[in-house]
C-alpha positions as CSV (number, residue, x, y, z in Angstrom):
1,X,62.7,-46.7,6.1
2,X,59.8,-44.6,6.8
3,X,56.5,-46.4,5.3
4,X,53.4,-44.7,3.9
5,X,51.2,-45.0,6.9
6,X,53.8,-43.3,9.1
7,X,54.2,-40.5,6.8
8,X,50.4,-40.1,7.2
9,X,49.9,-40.8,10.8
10,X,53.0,-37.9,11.2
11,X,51.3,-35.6,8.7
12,X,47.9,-35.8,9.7
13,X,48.2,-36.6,13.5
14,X,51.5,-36.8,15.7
15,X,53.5,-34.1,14.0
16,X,50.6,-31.5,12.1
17,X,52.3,-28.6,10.9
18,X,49.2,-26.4,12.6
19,X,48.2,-28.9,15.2
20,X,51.4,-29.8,16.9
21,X,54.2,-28.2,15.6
22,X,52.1,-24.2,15.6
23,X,53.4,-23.3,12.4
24,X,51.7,-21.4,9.6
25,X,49.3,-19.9,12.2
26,X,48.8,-16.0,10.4
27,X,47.1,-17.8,7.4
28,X,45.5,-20.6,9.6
29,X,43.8,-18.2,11.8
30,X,42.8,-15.4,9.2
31,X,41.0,-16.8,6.4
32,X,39.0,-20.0,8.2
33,X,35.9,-17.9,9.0
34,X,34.4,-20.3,6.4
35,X,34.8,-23.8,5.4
36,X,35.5,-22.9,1.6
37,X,38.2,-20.3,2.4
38,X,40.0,-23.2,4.4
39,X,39.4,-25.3,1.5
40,X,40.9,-22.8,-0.6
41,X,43.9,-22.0,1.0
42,X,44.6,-25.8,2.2
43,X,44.3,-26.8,-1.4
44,X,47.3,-23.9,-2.3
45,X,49.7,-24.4,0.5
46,X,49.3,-28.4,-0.4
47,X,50.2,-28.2,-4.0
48,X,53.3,-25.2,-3.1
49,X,54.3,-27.9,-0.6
50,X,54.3,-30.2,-2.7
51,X,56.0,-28.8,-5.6
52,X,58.4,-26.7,-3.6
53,X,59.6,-29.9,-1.7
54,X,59.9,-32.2,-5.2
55,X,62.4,-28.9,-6.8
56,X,64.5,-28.5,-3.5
57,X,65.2,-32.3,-3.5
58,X,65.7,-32.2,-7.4
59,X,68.1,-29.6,-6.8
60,X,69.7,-30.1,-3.2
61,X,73.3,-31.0,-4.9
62,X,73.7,-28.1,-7.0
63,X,72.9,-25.7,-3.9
64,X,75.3,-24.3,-2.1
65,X,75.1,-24.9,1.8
66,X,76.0,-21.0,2.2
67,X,73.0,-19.9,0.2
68,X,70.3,-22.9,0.6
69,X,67.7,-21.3,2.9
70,X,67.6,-17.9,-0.2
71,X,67.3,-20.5,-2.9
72,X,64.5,-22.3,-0.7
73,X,62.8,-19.0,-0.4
74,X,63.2,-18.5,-4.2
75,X,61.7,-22.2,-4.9
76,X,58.9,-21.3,-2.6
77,X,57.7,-17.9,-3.9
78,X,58.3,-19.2,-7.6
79,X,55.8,-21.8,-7.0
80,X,53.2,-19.5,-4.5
81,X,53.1,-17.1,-7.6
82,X,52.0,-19.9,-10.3
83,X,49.6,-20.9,-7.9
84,X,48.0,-17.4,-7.1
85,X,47.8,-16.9,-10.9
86,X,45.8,-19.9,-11.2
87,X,43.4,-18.6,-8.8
88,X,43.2,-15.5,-9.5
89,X,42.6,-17.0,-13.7
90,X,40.0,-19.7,-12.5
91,X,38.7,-18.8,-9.3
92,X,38.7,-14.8,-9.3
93,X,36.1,-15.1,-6.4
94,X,38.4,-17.8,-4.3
95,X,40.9,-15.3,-5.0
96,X,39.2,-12.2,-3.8
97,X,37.8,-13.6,-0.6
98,X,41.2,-15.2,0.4
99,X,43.2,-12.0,-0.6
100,X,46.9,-11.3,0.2
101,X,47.0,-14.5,2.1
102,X,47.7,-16.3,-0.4
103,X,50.5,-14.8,-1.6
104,X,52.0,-14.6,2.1
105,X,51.9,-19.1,1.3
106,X,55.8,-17.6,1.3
107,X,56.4,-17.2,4.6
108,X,55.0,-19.8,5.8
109,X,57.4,-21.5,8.2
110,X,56.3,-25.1,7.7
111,X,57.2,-25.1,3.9
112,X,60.5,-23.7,4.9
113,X,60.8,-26.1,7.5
114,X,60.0,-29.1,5.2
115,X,62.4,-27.9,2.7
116,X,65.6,-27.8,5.3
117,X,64.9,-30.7,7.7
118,X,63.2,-33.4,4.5
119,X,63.3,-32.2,1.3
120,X,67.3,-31.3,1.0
121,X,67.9,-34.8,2.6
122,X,66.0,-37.3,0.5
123,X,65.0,-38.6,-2.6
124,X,62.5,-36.5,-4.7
125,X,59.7,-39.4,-4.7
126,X,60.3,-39.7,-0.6
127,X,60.2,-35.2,-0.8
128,X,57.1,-35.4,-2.6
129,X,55.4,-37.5,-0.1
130,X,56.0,-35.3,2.6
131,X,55.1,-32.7,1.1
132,X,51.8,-34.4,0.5
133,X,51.1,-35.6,4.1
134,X,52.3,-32.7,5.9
135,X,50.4,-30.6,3.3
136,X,47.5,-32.9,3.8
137,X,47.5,-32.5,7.6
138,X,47.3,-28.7,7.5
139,X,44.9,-28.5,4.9
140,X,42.4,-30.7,7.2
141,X,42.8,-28.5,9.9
142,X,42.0,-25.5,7.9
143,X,38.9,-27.1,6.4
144,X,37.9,-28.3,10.0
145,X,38.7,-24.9,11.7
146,X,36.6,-23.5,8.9
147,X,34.1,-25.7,9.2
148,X,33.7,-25.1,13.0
149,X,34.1,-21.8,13.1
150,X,31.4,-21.2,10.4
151,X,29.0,-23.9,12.0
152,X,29.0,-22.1,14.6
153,X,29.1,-18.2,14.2
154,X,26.6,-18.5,10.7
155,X,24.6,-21.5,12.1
156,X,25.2,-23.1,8.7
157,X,27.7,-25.4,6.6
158,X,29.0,-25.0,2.8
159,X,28.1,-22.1,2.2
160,X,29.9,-20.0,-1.0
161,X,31.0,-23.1,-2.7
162,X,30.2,-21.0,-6.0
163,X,33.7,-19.9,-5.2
164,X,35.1,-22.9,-6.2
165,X,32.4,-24.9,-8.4
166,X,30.8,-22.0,-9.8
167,X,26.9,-21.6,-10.5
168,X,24.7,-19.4,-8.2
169,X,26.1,-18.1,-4.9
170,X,25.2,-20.7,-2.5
171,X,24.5,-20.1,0.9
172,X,24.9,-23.8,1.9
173,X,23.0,-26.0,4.7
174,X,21.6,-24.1,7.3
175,X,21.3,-25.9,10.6
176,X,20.2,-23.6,12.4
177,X,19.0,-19.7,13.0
178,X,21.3,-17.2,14.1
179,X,25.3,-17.8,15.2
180,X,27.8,-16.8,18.0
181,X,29.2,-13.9,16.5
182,X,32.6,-14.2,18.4
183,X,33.3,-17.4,16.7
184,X,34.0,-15.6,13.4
185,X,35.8,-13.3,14.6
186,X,39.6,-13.2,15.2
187,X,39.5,-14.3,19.3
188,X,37.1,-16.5,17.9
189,X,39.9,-18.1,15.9
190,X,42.2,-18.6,18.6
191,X,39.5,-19.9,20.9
192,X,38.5,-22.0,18.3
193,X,42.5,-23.7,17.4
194,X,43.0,-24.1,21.5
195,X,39.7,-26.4,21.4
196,X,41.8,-28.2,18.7
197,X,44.7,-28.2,20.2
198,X,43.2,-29.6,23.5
199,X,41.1,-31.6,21.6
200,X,43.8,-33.4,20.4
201,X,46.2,-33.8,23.7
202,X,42.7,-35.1,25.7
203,X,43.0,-37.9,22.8
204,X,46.8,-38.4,23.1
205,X,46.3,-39.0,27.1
206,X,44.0,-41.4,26.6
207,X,45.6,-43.4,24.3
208,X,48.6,-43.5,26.1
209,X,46.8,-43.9,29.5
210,X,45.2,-46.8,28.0
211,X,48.3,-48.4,25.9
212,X,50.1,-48.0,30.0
213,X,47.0,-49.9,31.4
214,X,47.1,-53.0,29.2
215,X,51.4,-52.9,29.4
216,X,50.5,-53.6,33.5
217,X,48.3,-56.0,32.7
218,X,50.2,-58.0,30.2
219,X,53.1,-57.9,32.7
């Protein structure tokens, strides 16, 4: 039986829906100019995922095989549109910046994905914490795309958290004059996801180049 801290460890690190399995990328790439916009939309594809996962395993034996991956879609969008209604009543200005991309929460593959491989197979409570890992591990890399990306193209951190806190428009910490325009923009994200993505294999080497190193010496 799979245990808590490998549900994590293949949420957040060896099997990331963004990271490692490249799902989800039109959203991922699009709206994490900023660090609150990741927020945002990591926040709303965690609780669809979530949700969606818990009704599809609630469900699974009253589906019929023929018409499971419709009813999954269903599920999905039911969900995406309660959530972009909260939003939209709460935080109107979350809402505007993020824009049709919330809504398009739909077609993202790794809810889809999570629905047919885990949450048709296994227990609600089991469904649930999928859906909270893998929705975890995406959510961080949207917050730490968003982060980066505005770091380094505004030169400053947190900025617009009014979005989701309210108050007076904040323009957050600024570390530091002027940016690198090309990290906001769109090359910018996929320049800024391969650094990630590299990131994270450089890690993965070296771990494994050191777990092979001390096998040969304990041999």
């Amino acid at each position: 039986m799979t245990t808590i801290s490998d549900s994590l460890r293949s949420g957040l690190w060896t099997d990331n829906p963004g990271l490692v399995q490249l799902l989800g990328l039109c959203p991922l790439l699009a709206v994490t100019g900023t660090f609150v916009n990741g927020l945002g939309l990591g926040l709303a594809t965690l609780l669809v995922l979530v949700l969606s996962n818990a009704l599809v395993s609630a469900t699974r034996h009253f589906i019929r095989p023929e018409i499971r991956i419709p009813m999954y879609v269903l599920i999905i969008s039911s969900m995406v549109t309660c959530i972009q209604l909260i939003v939209l009543a709460w935080f109107p200005a979350l809402g505007r910046s993020l824009g049709i991309f919330i809504a398009l929460i739909v077609t993202n593959c790794a809810i889809v994905a999570r629905a047919e491989i885990f949450a048709s197979r296994n227990s609600i409570l089991a469904s649930v914490r999928d859906g909270l890992t893998m929705g975890a591990g995406f959510a961080l890399l949207l917050c730490a795309l968003g982060a980066f990306r505005e770091l380094i193209g505004h030169g400053s951190i947190l900025a617009h958290l009014d979005m989701l806190f309210g108050g007076e428009p904040s323009r957050g910490l600024a570390l530091f004059d002027g940016g690198f325009l090309l990290a906001i923009l769109p090359p910018g994200a996929f320049i800024s996801l391969a650094l990630f993505i590299a990131g994270k294999n450089e890690l993965d080497r070296r771990r494994q180049q050191k777990n092979s190193q001390l096998q040969r010496r304990s041999g």
